[in-house]
Biopython code that builds the backbone (N, CA, C, O; Angstrom):
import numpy as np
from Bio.PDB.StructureBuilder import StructureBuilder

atoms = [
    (1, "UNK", "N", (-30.636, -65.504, -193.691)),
    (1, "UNK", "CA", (-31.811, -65.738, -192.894)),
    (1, "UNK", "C", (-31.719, -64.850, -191.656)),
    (1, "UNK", "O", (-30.675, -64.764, -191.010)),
    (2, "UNK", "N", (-32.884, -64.163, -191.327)),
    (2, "UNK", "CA", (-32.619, -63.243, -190.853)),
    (2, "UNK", "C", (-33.792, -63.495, -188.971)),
    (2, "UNK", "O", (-35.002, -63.358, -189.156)),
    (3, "UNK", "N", (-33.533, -63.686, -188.070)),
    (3, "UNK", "CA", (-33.818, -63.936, -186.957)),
    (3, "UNK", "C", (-34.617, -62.574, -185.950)),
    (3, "UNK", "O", (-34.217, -61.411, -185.880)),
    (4, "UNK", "N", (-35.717, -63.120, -185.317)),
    (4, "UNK", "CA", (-36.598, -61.834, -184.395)),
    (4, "UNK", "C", (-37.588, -62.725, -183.771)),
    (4, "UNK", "O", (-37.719, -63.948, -183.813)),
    (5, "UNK", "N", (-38.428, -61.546, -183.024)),
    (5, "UNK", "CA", (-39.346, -61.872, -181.819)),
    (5, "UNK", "C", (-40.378, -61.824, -182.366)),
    (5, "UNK", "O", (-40.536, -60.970, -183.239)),
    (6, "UNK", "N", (-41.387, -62.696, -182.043)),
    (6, "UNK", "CA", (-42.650, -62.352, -182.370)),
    (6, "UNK", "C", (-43.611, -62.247, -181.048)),
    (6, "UNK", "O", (-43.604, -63.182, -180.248)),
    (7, "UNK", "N", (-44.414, -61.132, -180.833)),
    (7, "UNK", "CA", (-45.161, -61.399, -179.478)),
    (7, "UNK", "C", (-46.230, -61.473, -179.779)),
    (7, "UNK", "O", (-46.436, -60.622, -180.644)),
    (8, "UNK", "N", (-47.407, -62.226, -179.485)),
    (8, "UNK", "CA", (-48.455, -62.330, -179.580)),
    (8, "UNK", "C", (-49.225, -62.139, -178.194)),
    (8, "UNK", "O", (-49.045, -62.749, -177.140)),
    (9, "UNK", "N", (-50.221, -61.024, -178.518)),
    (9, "UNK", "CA", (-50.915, -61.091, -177.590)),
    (9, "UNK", "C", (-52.148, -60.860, -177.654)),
    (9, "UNK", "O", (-52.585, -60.182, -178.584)),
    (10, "UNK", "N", (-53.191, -61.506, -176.432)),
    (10, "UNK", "CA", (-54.582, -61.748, -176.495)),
    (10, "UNK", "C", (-55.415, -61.431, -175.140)),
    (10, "UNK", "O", (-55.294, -61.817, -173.977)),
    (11, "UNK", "N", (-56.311, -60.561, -175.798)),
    (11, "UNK", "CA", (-57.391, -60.054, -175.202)),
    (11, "UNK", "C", (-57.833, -61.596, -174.326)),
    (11, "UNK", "O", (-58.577, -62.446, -174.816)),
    (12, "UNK", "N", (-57.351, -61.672, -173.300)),
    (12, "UNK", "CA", (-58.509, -62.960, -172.476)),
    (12, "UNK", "C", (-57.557, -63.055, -171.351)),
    (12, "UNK", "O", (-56.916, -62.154, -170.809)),
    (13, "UNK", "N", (-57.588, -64.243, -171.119)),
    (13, "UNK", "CA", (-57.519, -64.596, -169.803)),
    (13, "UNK", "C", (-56.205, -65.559, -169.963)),
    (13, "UNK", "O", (-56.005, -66.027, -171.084)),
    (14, "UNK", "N", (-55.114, -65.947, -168.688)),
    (14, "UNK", "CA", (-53.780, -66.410, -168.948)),
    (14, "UNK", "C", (-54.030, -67.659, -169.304)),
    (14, "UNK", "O", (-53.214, -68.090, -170.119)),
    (15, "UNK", "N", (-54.972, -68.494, -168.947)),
    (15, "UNK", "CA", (-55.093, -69.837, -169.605)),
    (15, "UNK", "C", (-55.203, -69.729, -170.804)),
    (15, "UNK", "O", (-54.770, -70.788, -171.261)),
    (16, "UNK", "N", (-55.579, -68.973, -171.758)),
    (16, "UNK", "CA", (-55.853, -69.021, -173.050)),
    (16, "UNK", "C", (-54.016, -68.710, -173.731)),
    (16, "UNK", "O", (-53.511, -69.228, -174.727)),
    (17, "UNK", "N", (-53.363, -67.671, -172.730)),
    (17, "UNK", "CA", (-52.217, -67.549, -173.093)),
    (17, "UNK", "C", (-51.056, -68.783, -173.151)),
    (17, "UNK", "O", (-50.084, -69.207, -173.776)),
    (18, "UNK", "N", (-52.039, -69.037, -171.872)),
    (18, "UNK", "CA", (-50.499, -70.600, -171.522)),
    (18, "UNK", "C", (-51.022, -71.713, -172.667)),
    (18, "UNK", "O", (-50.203, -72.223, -173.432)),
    (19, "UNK", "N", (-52.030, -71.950, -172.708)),
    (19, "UNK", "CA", (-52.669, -72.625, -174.173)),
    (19, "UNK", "C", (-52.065, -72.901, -175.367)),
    (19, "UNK", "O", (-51.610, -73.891, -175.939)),
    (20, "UNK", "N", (-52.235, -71.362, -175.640)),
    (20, "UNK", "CA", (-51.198, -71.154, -176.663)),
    (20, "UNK", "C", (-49.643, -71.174, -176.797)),
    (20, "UNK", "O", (-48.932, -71.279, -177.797)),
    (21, "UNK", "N", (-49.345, -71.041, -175.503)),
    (21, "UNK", "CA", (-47.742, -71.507, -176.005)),
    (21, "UNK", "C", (-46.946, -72.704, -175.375)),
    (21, "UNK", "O", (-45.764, -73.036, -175.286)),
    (22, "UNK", "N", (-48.398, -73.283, -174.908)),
    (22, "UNK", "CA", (-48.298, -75.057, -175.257)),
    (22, "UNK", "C", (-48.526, -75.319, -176.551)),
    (22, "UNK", "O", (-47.655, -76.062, -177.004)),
    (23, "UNK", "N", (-49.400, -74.990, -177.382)),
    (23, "UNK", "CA", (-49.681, -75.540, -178.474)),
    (23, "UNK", "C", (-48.715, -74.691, -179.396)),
    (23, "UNK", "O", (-48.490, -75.115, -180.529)),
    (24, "UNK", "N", (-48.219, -73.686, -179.029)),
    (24, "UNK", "CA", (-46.698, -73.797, -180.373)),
    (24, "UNK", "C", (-45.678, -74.223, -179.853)),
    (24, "UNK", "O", (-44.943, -75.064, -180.371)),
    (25, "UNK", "N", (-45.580, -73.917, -179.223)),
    (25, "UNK", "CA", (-44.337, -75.261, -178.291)),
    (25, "UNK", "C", (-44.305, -76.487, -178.630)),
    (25, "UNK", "O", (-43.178, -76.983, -178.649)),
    (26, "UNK", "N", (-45.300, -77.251, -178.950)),
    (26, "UNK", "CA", (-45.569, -78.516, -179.326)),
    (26, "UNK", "C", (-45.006, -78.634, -180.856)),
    (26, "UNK", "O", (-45.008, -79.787, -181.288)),
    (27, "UNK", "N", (-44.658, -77.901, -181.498)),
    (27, "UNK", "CA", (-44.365, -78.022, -183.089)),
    (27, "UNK", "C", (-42.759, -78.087, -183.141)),
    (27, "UNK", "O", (-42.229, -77.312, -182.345)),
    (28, "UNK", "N", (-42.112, -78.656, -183.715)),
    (28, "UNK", "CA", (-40.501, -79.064, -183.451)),
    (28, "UNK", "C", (-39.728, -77.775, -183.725)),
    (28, "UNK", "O", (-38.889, -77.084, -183.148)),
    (29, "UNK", "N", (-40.387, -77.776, -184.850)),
    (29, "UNK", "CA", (-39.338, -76.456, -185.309)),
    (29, "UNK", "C", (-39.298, -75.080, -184.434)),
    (29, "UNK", "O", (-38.571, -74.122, -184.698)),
    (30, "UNK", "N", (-40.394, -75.174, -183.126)),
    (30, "UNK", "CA", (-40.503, -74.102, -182.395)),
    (30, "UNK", "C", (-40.480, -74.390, -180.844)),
    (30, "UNK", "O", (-40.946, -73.639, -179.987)),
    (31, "UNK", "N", (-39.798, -75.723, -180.605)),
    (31, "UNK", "CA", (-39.725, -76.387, -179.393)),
    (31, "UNK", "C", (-38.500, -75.509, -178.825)),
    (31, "UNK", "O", (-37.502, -75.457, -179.544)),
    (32, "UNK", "N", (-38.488, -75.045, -178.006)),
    (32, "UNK", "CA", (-37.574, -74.187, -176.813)),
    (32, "UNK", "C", (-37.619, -72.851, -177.209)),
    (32, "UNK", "O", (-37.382, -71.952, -176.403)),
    (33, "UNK", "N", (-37.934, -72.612, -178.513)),
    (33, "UNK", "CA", (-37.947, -71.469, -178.451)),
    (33, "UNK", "C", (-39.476, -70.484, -178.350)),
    (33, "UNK", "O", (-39.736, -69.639, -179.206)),
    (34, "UNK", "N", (-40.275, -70.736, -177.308)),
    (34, "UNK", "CA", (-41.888, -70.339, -177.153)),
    (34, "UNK", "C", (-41.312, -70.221, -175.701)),
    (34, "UNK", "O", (-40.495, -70.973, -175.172)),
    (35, "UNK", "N", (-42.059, -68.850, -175.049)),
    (35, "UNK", "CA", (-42.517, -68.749, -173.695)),
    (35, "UNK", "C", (-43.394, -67.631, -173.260)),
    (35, "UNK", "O", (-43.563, -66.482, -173.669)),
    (36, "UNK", "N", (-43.915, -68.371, -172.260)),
    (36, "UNK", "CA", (-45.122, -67.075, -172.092)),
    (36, "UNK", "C", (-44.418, -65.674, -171.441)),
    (36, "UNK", "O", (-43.223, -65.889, -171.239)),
    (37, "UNK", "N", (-44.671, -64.810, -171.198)),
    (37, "UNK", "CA", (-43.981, -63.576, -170.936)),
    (37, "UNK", "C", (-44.736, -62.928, -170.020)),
    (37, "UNK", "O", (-44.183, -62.120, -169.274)),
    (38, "UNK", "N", (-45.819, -63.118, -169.944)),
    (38, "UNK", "CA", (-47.509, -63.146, -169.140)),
    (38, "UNK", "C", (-48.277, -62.393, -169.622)),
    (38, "UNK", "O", (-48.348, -62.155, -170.827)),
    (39, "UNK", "N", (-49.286, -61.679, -168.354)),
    (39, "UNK", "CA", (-50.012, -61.246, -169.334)),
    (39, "UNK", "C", (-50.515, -60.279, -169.993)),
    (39, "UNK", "O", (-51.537, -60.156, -170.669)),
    (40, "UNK", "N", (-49.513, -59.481, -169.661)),
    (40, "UNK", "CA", (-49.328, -58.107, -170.517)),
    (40, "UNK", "C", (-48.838, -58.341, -171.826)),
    (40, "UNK", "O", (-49.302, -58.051, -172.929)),
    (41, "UNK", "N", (-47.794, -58.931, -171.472)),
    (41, "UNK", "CA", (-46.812, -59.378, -172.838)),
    (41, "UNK", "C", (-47.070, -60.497, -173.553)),
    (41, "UNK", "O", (-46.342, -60.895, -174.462)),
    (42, "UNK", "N", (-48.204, -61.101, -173.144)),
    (42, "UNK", "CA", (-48.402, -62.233, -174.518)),
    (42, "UNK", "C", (-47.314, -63.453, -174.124)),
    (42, "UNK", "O", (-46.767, -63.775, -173.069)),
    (43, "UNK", "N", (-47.274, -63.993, -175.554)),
    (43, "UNK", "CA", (-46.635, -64.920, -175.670)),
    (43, "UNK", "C", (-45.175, -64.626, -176.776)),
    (43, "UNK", "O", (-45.128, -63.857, -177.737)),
    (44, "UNK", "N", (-44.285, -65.358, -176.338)),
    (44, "UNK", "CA", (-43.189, -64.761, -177.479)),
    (44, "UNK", "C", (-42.453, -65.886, -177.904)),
    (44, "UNK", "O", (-42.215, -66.827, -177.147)),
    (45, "UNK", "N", (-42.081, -65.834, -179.071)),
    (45, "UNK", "CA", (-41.162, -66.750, -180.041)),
    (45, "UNK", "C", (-39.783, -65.935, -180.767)),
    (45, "UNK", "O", (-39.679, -64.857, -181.353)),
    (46, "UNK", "N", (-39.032, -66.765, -180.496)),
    (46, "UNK", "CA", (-37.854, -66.836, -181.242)),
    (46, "UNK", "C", (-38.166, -67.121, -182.971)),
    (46, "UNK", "O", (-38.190, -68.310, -183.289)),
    (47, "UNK", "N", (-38.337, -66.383, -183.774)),
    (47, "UNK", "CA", (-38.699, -66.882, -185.220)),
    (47, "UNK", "C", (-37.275, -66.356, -186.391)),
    (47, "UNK", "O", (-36.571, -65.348, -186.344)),
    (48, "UNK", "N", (-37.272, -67.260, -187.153)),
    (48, "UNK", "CA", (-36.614, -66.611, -188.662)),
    (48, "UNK", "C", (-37.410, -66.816, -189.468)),
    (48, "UNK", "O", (-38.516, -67.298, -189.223)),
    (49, "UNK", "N", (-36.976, -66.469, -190.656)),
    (49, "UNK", "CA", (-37.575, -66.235, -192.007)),
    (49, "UNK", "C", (-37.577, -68.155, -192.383)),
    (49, "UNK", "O", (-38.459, -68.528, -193.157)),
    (50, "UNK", "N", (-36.968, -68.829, -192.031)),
    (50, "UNK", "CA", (-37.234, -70.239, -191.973)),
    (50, "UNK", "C", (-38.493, -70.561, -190.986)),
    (50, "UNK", "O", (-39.545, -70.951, -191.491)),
    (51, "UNK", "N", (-38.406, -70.435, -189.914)),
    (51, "UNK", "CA", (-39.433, -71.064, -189.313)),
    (51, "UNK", "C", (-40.596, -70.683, -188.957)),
    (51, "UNK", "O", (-41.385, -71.265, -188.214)),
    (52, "UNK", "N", (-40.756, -69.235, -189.739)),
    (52, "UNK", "CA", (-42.039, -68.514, -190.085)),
    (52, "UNK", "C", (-43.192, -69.494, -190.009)),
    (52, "UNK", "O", (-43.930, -69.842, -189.087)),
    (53, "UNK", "N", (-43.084, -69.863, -191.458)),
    (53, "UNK", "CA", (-44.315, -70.783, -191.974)),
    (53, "UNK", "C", (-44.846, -72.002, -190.676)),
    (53, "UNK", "O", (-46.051, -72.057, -190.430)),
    (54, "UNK", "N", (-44.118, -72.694, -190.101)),
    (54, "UNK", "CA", (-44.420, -73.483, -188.941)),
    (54, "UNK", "C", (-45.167, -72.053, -187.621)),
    (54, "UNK", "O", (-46.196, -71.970, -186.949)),
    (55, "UNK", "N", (-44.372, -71.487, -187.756)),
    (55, "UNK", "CA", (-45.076, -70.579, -186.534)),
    (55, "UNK", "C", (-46.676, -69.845, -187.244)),
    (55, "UNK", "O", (-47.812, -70.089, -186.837)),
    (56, "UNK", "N", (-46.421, -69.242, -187.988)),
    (56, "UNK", "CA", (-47.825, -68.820, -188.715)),
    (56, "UNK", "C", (-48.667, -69.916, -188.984)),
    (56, "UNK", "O", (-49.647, -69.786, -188.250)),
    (57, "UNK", "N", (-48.779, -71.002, -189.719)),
    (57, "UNK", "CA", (-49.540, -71.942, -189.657)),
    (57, "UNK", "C", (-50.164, -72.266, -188.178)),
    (57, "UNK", "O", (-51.347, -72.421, -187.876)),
    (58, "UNK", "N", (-48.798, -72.330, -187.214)),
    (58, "UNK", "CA", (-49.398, -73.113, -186.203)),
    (58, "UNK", "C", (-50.277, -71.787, -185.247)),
    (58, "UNK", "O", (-51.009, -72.086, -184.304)),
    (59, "UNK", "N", (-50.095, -70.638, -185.596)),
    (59, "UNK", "CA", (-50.690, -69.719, -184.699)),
    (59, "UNK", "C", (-52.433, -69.851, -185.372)),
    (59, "UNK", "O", (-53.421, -69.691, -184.655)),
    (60, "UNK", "N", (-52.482, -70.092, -186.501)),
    (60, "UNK", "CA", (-53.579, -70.044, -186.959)),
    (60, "UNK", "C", (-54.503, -71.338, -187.148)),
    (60, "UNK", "O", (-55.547, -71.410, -187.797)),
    (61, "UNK", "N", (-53.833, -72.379, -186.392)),
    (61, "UNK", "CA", (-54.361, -73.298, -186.087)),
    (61, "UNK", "C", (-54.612, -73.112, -184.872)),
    (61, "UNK", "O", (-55.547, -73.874, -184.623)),
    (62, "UNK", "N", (-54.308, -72.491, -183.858)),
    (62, "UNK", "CA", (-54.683, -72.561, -182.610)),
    (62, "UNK", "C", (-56.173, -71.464, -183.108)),
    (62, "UNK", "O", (-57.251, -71.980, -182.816)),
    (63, "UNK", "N", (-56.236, -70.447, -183.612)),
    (63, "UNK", "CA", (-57.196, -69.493, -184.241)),
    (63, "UNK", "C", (-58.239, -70.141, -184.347)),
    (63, "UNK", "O", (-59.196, -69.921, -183.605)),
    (64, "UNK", "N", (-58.260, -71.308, -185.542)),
    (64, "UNK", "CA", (-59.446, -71.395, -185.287)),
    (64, "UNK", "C", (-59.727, -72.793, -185.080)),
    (64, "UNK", "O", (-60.298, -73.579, -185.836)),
    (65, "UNK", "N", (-59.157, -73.007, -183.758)),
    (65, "UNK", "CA", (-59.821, -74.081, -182.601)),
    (65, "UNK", "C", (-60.793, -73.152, -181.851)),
    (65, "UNK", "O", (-61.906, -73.588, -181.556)),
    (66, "UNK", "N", (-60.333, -71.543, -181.434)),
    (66, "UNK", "CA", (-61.034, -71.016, -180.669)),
    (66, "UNK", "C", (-62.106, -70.452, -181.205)),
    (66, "UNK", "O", (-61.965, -70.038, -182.355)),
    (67, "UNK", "N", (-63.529, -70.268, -180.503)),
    (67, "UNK", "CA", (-64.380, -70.204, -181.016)),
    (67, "UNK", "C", (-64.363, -68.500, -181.238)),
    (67, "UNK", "O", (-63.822, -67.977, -182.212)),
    (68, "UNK", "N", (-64.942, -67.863, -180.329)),
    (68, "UNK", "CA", (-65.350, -66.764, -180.281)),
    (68, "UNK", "C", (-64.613, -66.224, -179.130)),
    (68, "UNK", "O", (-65.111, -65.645, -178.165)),
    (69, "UNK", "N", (-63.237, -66.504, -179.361)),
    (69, "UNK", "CA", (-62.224, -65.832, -178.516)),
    (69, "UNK", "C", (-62.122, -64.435, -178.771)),
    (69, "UNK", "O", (-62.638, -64.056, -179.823)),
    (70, "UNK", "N", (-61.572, -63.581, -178.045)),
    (70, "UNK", "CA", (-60.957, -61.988, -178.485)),
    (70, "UNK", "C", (-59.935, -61.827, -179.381)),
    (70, "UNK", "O", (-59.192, -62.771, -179.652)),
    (71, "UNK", "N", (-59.818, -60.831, -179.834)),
    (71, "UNK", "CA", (-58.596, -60.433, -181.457)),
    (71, "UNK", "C", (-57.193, -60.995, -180.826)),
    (71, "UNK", "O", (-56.655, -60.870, -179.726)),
    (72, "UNK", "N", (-56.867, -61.647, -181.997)),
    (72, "UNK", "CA", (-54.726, -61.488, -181.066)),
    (72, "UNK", "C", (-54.175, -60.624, -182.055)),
    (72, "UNK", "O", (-54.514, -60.553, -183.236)),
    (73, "UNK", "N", (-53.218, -59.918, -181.413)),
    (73, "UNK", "CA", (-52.306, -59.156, -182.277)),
    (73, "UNK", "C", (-50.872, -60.153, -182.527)),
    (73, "UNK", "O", (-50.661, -61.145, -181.829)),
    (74, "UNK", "N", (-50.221, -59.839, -183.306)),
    (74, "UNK", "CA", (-49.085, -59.935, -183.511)),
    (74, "UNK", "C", (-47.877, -58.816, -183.770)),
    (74, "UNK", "O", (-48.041, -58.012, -184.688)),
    (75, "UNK", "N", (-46.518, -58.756, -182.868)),
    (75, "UNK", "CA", (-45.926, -57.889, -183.548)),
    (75, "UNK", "C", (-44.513, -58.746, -183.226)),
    (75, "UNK", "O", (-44.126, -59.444, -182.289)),
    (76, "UNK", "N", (-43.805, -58.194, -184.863)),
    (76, "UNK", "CA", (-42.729, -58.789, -185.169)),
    (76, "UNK", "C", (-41.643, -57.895, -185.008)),
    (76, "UNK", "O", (-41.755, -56.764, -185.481)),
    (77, "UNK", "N", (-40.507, -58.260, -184.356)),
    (77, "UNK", "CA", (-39.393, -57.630, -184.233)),
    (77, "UNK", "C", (-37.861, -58.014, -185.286)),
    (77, "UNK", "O", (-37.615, -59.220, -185.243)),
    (78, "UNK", "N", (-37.214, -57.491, -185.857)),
    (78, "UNK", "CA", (-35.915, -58.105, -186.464)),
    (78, "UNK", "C", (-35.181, -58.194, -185.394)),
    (78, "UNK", "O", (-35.441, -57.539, -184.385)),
    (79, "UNK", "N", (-33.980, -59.171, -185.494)),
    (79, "UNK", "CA", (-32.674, -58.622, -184.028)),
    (79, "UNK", "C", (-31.697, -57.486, -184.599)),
    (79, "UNK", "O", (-31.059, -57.211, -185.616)),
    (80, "UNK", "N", (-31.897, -57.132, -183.673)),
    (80, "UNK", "CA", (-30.784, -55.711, -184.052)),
    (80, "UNK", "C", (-31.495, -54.433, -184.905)),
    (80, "UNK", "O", (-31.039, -53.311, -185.123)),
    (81, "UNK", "N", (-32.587, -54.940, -185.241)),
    (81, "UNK", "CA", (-33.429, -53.784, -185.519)),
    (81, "UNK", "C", (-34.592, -52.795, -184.479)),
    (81, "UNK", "O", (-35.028, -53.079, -183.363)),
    (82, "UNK", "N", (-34.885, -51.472, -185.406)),
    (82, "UNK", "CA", (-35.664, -51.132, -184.207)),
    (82, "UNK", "C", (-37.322, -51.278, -184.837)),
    (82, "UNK", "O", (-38.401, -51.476, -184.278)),
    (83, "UNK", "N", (-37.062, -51.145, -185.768)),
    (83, "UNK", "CA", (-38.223, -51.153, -186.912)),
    (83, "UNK", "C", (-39.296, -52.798, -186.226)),
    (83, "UNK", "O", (-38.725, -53.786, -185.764)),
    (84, "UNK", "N", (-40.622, -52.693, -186.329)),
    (84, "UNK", "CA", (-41.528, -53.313, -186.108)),
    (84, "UNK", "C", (-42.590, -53.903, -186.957)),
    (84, "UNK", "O", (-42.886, -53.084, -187.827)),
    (85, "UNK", "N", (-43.179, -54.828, -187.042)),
    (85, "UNK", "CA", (-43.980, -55.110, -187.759)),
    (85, "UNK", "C", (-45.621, -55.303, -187.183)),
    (85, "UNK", "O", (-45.546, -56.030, -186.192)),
    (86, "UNK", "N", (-46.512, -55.065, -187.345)),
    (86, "UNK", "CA", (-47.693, -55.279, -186.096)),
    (86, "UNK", "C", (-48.765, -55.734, -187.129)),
    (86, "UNK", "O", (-48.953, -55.202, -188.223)),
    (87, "UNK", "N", (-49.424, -56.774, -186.628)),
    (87, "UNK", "CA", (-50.002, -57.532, -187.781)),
    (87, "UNK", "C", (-51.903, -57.311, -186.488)),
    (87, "UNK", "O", (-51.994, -56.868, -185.343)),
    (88, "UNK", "N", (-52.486, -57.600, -186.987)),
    (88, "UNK", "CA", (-53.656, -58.060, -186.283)),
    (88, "UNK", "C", (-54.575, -58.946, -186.981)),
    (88, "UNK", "O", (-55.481, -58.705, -187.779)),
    (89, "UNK", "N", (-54.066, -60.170, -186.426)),
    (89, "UNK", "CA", (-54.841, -61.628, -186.982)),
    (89, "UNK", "C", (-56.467, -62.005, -186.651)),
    (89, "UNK", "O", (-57.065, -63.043, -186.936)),
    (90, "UNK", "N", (-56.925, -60.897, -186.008)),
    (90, "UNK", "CA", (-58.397, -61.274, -185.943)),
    (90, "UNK", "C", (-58.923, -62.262, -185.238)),
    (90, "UNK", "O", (-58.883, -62.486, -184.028)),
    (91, "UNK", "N", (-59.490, -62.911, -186.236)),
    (91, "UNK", "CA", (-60.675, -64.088, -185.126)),
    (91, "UNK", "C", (-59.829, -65.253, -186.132)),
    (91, "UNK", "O", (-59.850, -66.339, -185.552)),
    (92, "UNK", "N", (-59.021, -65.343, -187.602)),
    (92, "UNK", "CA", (-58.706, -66.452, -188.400)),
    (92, "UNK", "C", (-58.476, -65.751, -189.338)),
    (92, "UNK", "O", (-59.323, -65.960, -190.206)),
    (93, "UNK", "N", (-57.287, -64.523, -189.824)),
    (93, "UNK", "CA", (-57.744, -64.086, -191.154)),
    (93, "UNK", "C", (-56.537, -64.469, -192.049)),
    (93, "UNK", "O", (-55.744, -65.216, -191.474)),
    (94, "UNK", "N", (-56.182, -64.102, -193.440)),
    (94, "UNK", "CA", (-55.445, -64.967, -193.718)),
    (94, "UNK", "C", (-54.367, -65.075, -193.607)),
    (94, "UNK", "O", (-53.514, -64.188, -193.620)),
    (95, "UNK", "N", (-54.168, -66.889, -193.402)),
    (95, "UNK", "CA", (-52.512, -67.189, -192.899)),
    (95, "UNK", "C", (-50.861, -66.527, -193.823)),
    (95, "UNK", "O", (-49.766, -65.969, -193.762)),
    (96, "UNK", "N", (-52.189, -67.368, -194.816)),
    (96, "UNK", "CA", (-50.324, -66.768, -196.329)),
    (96, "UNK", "C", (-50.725, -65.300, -196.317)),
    (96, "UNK", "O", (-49.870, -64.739, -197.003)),
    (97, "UNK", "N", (-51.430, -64.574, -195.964)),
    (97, "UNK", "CA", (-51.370, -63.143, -196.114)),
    (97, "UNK", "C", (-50.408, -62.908, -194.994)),
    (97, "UNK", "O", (-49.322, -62.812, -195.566)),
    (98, "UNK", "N", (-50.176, -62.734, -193.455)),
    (98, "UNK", "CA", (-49.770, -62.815, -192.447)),
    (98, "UNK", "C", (-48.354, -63.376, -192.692)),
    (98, "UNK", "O", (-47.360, -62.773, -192.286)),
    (99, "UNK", "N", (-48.272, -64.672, -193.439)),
    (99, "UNK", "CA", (-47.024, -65.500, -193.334)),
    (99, "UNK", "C", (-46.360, -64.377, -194.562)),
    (99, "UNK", "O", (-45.217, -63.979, -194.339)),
    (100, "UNK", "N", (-46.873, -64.011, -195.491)),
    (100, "UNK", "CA", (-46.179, -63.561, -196.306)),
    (100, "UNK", "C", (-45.212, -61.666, -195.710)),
    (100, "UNK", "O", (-44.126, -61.095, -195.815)),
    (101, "UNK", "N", (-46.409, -61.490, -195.194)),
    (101, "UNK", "CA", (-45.912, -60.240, -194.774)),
    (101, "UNK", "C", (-44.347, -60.187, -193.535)),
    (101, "UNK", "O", (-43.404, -59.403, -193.423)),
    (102, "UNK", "N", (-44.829, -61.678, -192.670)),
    (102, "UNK", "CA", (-44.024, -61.681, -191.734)),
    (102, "UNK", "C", (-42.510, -62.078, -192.152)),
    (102, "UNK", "O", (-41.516, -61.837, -191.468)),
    (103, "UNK", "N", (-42.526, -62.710, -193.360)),
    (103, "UNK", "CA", (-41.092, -63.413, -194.232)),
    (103, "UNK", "C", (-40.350, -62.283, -195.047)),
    (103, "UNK", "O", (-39.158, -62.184, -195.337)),
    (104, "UNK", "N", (-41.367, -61.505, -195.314)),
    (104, "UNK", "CA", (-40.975, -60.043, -195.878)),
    (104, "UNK", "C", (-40.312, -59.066, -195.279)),
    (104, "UNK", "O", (-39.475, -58.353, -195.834)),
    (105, "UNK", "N", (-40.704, -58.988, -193.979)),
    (105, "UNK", "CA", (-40.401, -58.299, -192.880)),
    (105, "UNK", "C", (-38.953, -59.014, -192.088)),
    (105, "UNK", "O", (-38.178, -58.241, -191.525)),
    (106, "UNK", "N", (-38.669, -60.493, -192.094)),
    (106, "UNK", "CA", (-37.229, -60.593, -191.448)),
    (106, "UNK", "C", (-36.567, -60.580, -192.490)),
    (106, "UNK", "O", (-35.362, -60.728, -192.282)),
    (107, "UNK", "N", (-36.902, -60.444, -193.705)),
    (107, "UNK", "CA", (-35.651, -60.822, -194.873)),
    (107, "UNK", "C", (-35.295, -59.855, -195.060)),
    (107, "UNK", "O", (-34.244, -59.924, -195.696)),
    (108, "UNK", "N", (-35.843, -58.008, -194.675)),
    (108, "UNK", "CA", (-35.402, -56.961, -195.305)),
    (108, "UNK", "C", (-33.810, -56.857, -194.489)),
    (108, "UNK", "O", (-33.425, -57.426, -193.468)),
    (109, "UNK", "N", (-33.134, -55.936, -195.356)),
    (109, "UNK", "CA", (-31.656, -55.728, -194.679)),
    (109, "UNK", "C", (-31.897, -54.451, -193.833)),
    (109, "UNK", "O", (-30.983, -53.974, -193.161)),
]
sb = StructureBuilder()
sb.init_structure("model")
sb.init_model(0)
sb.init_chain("A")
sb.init_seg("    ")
for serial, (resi, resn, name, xyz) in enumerate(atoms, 1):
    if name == "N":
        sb.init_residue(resn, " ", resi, " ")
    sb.init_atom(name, np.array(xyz, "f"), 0.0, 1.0, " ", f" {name:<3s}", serial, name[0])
structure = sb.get_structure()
């Protein structure tokens, strides 16, 4: 199992940022490891190839609570790698597409 960063970041305003990493913060499997970074840098998580699926689900539940918010990006880091992954989740697009790519991306060696 292979461990990295994920930063998410969003076109808006820091309440929408701190929002969001109350509301993944709130999910167990991602409790201490969420903090905002501000607001250049988004929001960032500690993720593995385990706790993917809780973080992707829950990012895309915050998605589409918001109505007609601005695009978030996502980009995924391995540890110890330099290689990147950069996803752009849109307004809600799909989760297992996103989750799949992102599980793909920490499992490579």
């Amino acid at each position: 199992m292979t461990a990295g960063i994920a930063a998410i970041t969003v076109d808006g305003s820091a309440d929408e940022l701190q929002h969001l990493a109350s509301w993944l913060g709130a999910e167990d499997e991602l409790a201490g490891r969420v903090r905002l970074a501000g607001p250049e840098s988004g929001v960032v998580v500690m993720v593995s190839s385990r706790s993917a699926g809780t973080f992707c689900r829950s990012l895309f539940g915050w998605l589409r609570r918001r109505y007609d918010g601005p695009p978030v990006s996502l980009t995924v880091k391995r540890s110890g790698a330099v290689e990147e992954l950069d996803v752009d989740c849109g307004r809600g697009s799909d989760v297992d597409q996103v989750l799949a790519s992102v599980r793909g991306f920490l499992d490579q060696d």
